[in-house]
C-alpha positions in Angstrom: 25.5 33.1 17.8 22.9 35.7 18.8 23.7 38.4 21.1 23.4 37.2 24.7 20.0 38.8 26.8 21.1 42.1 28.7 21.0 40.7 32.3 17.7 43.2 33.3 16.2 42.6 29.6 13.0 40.0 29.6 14.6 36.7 28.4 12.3 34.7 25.6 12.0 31.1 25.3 10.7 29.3 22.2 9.3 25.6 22.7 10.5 23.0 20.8 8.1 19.9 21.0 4.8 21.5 23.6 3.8 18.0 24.8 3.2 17.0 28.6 6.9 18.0 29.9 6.7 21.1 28.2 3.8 22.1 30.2 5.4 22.0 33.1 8.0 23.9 31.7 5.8 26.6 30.5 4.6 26.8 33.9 7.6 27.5 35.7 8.2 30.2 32.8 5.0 31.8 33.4 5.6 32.4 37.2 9.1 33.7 36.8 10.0 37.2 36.9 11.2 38.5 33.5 11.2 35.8 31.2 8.2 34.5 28.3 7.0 32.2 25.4 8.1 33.8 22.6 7.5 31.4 20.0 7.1 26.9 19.6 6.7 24.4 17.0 5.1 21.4 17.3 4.4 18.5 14.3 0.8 18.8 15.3 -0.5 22.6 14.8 -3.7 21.7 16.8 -1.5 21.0 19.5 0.8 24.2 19.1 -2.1 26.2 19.4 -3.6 24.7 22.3 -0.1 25.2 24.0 0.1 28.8 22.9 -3.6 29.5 23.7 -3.2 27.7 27.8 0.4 29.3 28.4 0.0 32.9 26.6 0.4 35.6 29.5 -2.1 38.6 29.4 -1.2 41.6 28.3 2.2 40.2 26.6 2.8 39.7 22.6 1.6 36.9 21.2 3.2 33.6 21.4 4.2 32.5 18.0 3.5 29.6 16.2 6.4 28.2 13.6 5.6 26.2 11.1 9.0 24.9 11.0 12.1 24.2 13.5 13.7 26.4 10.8 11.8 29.4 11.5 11.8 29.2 15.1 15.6 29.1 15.2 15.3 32.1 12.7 13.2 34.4 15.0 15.7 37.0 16.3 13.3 37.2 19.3 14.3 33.9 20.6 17.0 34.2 23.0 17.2 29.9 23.6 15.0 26.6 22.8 13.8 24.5 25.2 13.3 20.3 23.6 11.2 18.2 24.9 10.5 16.0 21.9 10.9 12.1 22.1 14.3 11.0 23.0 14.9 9.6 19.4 14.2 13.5 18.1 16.6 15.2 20.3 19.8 14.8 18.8 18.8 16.4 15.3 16.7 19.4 17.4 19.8 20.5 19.1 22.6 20.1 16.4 19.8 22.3 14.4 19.6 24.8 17.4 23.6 25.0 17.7 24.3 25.9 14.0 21.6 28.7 13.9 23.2 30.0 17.3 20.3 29.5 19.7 21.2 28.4 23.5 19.6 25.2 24.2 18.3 23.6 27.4 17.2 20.0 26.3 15.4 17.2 27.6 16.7 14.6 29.4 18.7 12.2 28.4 20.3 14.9 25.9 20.5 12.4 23.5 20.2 8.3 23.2 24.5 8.0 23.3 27.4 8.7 24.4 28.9 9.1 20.6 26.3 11.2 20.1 26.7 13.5 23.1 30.2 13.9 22.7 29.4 15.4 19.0 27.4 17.8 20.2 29.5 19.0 23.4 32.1 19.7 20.7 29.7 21.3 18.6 28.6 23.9 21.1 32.3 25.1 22.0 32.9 25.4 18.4 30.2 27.3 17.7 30.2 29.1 21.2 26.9 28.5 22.0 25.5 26.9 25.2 24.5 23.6 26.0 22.6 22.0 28.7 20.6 19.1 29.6 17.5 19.3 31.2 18.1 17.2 34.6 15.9 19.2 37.4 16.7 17.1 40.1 20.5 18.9 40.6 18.8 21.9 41.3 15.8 21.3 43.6 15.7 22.5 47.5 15.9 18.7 48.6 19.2 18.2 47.0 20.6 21.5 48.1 19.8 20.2 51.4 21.7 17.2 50.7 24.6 18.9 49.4 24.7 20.9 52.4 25.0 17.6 54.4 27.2 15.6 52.2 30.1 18.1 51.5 30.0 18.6 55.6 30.4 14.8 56.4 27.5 14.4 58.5 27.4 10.9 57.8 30.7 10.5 58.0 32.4 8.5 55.0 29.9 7.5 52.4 30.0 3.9 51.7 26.7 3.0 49.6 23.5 4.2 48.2 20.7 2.5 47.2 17.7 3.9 44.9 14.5 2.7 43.3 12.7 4.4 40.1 9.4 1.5 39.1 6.4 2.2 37.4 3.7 -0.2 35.6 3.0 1.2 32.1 0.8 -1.3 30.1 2.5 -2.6 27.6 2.0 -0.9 24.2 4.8 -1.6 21.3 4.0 1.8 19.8 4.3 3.8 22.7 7.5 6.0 23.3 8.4 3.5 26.4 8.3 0.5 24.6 9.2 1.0 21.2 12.5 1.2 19.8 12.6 3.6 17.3 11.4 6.2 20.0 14.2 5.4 22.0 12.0 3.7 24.4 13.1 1.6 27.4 13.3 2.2 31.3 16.8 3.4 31.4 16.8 6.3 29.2 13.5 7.3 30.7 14.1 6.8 34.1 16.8 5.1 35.2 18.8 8.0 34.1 17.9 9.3 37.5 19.8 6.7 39.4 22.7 6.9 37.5 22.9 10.7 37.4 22.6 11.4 41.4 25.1 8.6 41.9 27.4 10.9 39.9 26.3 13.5 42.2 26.3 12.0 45.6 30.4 10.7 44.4 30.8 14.5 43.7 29.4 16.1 46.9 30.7 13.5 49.3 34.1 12.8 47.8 34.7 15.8 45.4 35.2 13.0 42.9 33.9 12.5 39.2 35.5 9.3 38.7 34.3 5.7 37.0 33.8 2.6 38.5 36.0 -0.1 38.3 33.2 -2.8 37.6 29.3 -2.3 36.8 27.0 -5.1 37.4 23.4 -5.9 35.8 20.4 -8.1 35.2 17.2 -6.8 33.7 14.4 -8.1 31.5 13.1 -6.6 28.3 9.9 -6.2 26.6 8.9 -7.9 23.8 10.1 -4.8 21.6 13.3 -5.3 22.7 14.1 -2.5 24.8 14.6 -3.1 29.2 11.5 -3.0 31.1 13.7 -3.9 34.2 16.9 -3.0 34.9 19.0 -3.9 38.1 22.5 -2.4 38.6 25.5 -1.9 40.9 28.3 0.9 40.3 31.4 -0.1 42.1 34.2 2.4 42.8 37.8 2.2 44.0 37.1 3.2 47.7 34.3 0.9 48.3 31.9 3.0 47.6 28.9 0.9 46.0 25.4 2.2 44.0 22.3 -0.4 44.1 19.3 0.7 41.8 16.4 -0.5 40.1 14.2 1.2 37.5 11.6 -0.8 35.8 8.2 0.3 33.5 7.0 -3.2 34.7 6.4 -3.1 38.6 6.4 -0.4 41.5 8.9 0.2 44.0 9.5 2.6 47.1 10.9 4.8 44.6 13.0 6.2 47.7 16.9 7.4 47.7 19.2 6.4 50.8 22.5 7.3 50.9 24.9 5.4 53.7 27.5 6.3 55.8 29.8 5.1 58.5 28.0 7.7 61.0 24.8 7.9 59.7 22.6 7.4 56.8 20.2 10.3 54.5 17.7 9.7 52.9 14.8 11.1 50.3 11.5 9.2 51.6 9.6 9.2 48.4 9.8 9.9 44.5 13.8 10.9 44.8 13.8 12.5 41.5 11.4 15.1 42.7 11.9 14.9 46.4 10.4 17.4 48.6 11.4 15.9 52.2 14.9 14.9 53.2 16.1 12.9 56.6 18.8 12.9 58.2 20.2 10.1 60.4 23.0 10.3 62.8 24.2 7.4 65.0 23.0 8.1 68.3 21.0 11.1 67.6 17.0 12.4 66.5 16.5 12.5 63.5 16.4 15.6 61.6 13.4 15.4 59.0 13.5 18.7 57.0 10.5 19.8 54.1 12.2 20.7 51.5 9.1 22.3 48.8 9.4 23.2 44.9 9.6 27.2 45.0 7.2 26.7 41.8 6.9 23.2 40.2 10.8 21.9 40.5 11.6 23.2 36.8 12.5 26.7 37.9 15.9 25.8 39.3 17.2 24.4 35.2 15.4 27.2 34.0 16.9 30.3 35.9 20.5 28.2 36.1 20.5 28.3 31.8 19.3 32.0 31.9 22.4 32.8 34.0 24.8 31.1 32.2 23.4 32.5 28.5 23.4 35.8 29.9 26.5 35.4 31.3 28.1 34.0 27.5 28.9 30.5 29.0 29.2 27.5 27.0 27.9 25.1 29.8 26.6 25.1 33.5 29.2 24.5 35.9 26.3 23.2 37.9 25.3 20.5 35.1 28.5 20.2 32.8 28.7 18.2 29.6 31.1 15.9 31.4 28.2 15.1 33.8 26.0 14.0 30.4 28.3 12.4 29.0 29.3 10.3 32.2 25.7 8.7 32.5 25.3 8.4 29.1 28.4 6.2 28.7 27.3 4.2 31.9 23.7 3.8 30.2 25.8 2.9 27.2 27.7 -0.2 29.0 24.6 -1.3 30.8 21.9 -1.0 27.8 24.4 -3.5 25.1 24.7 -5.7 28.6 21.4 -6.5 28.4 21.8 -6.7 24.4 19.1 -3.5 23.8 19.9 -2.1 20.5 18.0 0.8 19.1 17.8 1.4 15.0 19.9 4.4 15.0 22.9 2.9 17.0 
């Protein structure tokens, strides 16, 4: 593995896959203090070079271009990778990334599996190497704020949550939503957002990371196979029930409640990205709270994986391989409910 940043030395990124994500991303980089592009790769040079060209910072060195993962996870100047790639790519990007030593901070979901997921967890702590996925929402203001409320029991006991994540994408068997080989589908896209902030919301209310006793689903797929729709419910031992909905098909309120026997919160709009929370309380006004992006909502992943590389950890106590591995296995058991199947299953 390399040698970990110094904690006041300027930490250097490379890019693996500069597509739309990665520009936010790049952004976030850009406007925090001490940290760079050092170096990306891309299938598609013209698109590398229009990445490095938008996102390269006056008066620092040039952001490199490699013409290979190989060489980027060779450059000594590259203190972790950041993937972005399709879903489908992923899993061979950061098993790459591991063996040469380089931290990684990938794109969500980590990979298409549980199986999968579990390899590479393993992989990491062998190699001593850190490991995260890229889920933002655990680390914006909004959910901080939510936290705050939850671990407190301002609602009192937390009985439900409901949550909605619906877009209409036209329908296009080549694109990476709807095609199978890209590990398309509404789930892995977005509906890993539902699942992942139930885990949450059982964590900060309960203190609990523990599986439902029964998960319940209808959906409908596109024509490529993969779910356009999906409709869940999580079930837990105490009662506690999650309702979502994510769908490339249709629109929805897109909003987050959570409910409880005093009270009820809530995120009003686009929960995965949230910016304004509410508080309910039986009886009282309610408190409605702004919660903004310090840059563009990425900066919280970003400074959380410089932390733990520079501080030699394996994963983020913040965003643990168990949490990955969790949805992944509930995305698992809802996907082959539906009968989805991708080619590299």
């Amino acid at each position: 593995m390399s040698a970990a940043p110094q904690p006041d030395a300027e930490f250097r990124w490379g890019v693996v896959g500069p597509g739309k994500i990665a520009q936010r991303f790049a952004e976030a980089v850009s406007r925090l203090p001490n940290t760079r592009l050092q170096a990306l790769h891309a299938r598609n040079p013209e698109r590398a070079q229009a990445f490095a060209q938008r996102w390269q910072a006056a008066g620092a060195p040039a952001i490199h271009i490699a013409p290979s993962l190989q060489a980027l996870l060779a450059d000594p100047d590259v203190d972790a990778v950041y993937i972005a790639t399709p879903h489908s790519e992923h899993g061979d990007a950061v098993e790459a990334a591991l063996l040469a030593g380089k931290p990684v901070l990938c794109e969500k979901p980590l990979v298409t599996n549980r199986t999968q997921a579990h390899h590479l967890s393993q992989l990491a702590h062998e190699r001593n190497t850190f490991l995260m996925e890229a889920l933002w929402t655990r680390f914006l203001p909004a959910y901080q704020q939510l936290g705050e409320w939850l671990a407190s029991g301002a609602i009192g006991t937390v009985q439900a949550m409901q949550s909605s994540f619906c877009f209409r994408e036209d329908f296009d068997p080549s694109s990476r939503i709807f095609n199978p080989a890209l590990a398309g589908g509404a789930l892995l896209d977005i509906g890993i957002y539902n699942l992942a902030v139930t885990r949450w919301v059982r964590q900060q209310a309960t203190g609990l990371s523990d599986e439902p006793v029964q998960i319940d689903v209808q959906g409908r797929l596109a024509p490529t196979g993969v779910d356009a729709r999906v409709l869940g419910a999580l079930h837990f031992t105490d009662g506690f029930s999650s309702q979502f909905v994510c769908a490339v098909d249709g629109s929805a309120s897109n909003a987050l409640e959570i409910h409880g026997s005093h009270g009820w919160m809530r995120i009003p709009s686009n929960f995965w990205e949230g910016t304004r929370v509410e508080l309910h309380r039986t009886g009282e006004s309610p408190v409605l709270l702004d919660t903004p992006f310090h840059i563009n909502g990425f900066e919280g992943e970003i400074v959380e994986a410089m932390r733990c590389v520079r501080a030699g950890l394996v994963e983020s106590p913040q965003m643990t391989h168990a949490d990955t591995l969790c949805v992944l296995g509930w995305m698992d058991t809802l996907r082959a409910r539906l009968g989805v199947v991708y080619p590299f299953d």
